[in-house]
N, C-alpha and C positions, 0 to 999 in steps of 0.2 A: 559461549554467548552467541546469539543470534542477531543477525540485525538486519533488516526488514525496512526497504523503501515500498511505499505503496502511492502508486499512483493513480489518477480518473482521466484514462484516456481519451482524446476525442473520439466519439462515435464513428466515424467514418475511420479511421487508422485503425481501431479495435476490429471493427466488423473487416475490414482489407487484410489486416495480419493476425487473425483468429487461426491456431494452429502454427504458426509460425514467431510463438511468443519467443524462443530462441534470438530472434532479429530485434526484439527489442532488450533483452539481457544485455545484450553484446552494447548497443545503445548509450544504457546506462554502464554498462562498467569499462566502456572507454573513456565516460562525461568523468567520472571518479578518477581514474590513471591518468587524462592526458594536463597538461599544463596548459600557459600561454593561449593564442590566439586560437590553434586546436579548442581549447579548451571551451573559448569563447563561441567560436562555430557550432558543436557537438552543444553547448546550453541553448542554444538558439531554434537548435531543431527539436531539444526536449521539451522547451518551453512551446513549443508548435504544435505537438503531438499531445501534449498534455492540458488538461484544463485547470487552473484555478481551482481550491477546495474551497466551498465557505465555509469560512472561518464560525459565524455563530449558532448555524443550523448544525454545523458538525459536532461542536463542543456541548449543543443541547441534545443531543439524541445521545450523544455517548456519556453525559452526566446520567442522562433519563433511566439507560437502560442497565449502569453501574451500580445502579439505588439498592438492585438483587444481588449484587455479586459480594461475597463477604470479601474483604480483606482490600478493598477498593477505596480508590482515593482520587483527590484532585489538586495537584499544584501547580497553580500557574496557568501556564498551556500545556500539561503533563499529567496524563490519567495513566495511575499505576492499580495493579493489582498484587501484591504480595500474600503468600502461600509459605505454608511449612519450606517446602523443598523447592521452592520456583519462584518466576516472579516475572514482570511484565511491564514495560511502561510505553504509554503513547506519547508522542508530540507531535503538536500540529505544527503544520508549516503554511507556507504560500499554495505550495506548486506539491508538496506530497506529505506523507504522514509518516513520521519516524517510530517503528516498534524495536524497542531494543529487549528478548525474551532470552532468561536463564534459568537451569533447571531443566525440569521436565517437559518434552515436546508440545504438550495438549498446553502450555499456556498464552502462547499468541492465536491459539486459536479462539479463544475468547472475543477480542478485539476482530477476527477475521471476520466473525458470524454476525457480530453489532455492525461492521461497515458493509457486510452484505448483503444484510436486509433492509441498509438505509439509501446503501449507493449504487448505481450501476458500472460497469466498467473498470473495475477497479483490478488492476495489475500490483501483484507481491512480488518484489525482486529483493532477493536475499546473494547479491555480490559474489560474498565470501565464500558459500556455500555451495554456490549457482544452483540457486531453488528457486525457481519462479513461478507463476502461474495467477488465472483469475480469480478473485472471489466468488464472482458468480459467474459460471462457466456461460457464456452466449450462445443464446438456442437458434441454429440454423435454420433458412426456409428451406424447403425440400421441395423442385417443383417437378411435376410429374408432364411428359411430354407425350 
């Protein structure tokens, strides 16, 4: 099993550690390990770097574009996809989006593709695995001197 934080980082932090997503894995998988007052410190700086998801725009884009997907459903705050051999489900939250993917590789990438063409900035951290990276990779300026 797979599991998958996604987060919508502030624009300024994203554009500053573009290429250096490594510094924000570490980030979150200390926020996960440490307890106590650490604990509290380390949520403080994630809730800083990160923005707020809304909660109705998101849950309507991702009903909208499930309508095409066979084997798709909705319960709760919980958009699943179930497949012969795999399977997928979303949760919303406040501050990130919980994908928990079994099975075959290609099925959280489903959910990757619907939050990429609706959100920008949006960072996949996979903990367990240490898989991370953007949804939609941020296109550099290039300035010619």
């Amino acid at each position: 099993m797979r599991r998958y934080q996604v987060y919508w980082i502030a624009e300024e932090f994203a554009q500053h550690f573009y290429g250096r997503e490594r510094m924000f894995h570490q980030l979150f998988n200390e926020m996960e390990s440490s307890t106590g007052e650490l604990h509290t410190i380390i949520s403080k700086q994630v809730e800083y770097i990160t923005r707020p998801i809304p909660y109705l725009p998101t849950r309507r884009f991702i009903q909208n574009e499930l309508l095409s997907v066979q084997g798709s459903g909705w319960d709760d705050d919980k958009a699943m996809i179930q497949q012969e051999s795999s399977g997928v489900s979303l949760e919303l939250k406040e501050r990130a989006l919980t994908i928990h993917a079994w099975g075959l590789d290609e099925s959280e990438y489903i959910f990757f593709e619907i939050l990429r063409r609706h959100m920008g900035y949006l960072l996949a951290v996979d903990i367990q695995n240490e898989r991370f990276g953007w949804l939609k990779p941020i296109k550099q300026r290039k300035f010619i001197y």
